[in-house]
C-alpha positions as CSV (number, residue, x, y, z in Angstrom):
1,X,-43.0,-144.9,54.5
2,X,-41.6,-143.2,57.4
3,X,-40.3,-139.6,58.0
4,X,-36.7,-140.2,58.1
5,X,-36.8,-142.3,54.5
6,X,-39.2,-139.6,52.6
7,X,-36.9,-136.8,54.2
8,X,-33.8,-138.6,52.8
9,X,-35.9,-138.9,49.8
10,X,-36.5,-135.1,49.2
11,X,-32.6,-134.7,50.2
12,X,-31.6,-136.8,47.6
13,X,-33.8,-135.6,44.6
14,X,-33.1,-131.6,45.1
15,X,-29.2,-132.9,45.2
16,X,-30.2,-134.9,41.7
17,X,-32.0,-132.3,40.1
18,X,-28.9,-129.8,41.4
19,X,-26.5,-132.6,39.2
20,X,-28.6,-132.9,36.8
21,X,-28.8,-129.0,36.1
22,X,-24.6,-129.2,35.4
23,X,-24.7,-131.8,33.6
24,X,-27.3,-130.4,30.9
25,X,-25.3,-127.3,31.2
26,X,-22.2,-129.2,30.2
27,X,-23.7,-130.7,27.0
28,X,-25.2,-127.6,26.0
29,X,-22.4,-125.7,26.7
30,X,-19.9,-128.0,24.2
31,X,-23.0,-127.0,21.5
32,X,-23.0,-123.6,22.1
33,X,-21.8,-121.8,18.8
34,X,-19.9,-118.8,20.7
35,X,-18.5,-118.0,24.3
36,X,-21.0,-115.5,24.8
37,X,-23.6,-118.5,24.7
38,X,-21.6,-120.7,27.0
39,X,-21.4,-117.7,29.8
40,X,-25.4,-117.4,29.7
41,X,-25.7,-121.4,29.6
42,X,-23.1,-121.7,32.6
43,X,-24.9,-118.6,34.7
44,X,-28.6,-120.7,34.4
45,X,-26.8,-123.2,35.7
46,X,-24.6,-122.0,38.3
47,X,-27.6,-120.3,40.0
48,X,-30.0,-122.8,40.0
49,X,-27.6,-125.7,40.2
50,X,-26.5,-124.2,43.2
51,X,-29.8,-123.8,45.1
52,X,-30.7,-126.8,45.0
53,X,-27.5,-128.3,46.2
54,X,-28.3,-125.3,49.3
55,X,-31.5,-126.6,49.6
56,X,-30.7,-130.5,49.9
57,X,-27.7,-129.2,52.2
58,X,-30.4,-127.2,54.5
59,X,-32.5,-130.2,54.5
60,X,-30.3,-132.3,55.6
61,X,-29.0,-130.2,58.1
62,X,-32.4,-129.6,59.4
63,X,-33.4,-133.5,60.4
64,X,-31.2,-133.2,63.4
65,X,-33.3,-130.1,64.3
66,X,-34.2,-126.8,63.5
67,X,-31.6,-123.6,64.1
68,X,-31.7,-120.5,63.4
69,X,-28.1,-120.4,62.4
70,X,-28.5,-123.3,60.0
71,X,-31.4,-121.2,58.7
72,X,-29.5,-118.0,58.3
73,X,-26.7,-119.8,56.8
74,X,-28.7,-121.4,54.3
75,X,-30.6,-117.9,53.8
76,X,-26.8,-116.1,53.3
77,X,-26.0,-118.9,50.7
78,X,-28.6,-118.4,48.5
79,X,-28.7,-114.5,48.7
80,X,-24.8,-114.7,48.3
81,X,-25.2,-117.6,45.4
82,X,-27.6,-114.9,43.2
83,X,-25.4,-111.9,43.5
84,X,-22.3,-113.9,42.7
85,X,-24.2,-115.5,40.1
86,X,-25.5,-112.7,38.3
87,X,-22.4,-110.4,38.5
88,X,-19.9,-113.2,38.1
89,X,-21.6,-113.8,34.3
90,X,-21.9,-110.2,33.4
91,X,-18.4,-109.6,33.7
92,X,-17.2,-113.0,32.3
93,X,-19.8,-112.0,29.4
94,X,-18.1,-108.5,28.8
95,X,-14.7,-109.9,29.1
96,X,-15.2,-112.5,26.3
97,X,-17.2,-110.2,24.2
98,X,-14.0,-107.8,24.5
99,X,-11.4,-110.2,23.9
100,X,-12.9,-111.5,20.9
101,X,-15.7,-110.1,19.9
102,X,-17.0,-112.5,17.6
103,X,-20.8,-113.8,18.2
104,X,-22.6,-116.5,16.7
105,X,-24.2,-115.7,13.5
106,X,-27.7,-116.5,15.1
107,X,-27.1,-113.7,17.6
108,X,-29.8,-111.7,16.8
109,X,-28.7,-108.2,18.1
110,X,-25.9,-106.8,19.8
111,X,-26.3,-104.5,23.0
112,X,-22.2,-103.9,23.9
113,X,-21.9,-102.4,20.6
114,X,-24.9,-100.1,20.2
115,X,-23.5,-98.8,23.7
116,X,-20.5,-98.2,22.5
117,X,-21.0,-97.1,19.1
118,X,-19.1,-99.6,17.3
């Protein structure tokens, strides 16, 4: 095997696996027994579904050479993709816990409510 085929190789599987993580998001999601559940499901997915897809995007950029820009870009994306990530699901997650308020019986505890005393 040569460079350029394993390279395209690597490309192609991190851009897979990126795929794959929405799609098993997806189906778990439509079995998930309360919004609360979908959020968390959806904000695994989102951030490592989305690193991937950064990775096999910075990979691909790189086989026509390295940059620094491509490389700062890339390092900007992902910084960017766990920050948006992280708060994007915590305030989905306390607007759906708001609105309705109703968990899944198998919730085990409930830390919104302790904090405000309901």
């Amino acid at each position: 095997m040569e460079g350029s085929m394993i390279a395209d190789l690597v490309i192609g599987v991190l851009a897979l696996l990126g795929s794959l993580c929405f799609l098993v998001a997806a189906v778990t999601m439509s079995r998930a027994g309360d919004a609360l559940t979908r959020i968390n499901i959806l904000s695994v997915a989102t951030g490592l579904g989305m690193m991937l897809f950064i990775f096999s995007a910075y990979g691909h950029e790189l086989r026509s050479g390295f940059s620094w820009a491509q490389l700062l870009m890339a390092l900007v994306a992902l910084g960017a993709t766990v920050v948006v990530t992280t708060v994007a699901s915590m305030t989905l997650a306390r607007a759906a816990y708001r609105a309705d308020g109703r968990l899944d019986p198998l919730t085990a505890y409930d830390d919104i409510a302790e904090e405000t005393g309901t």
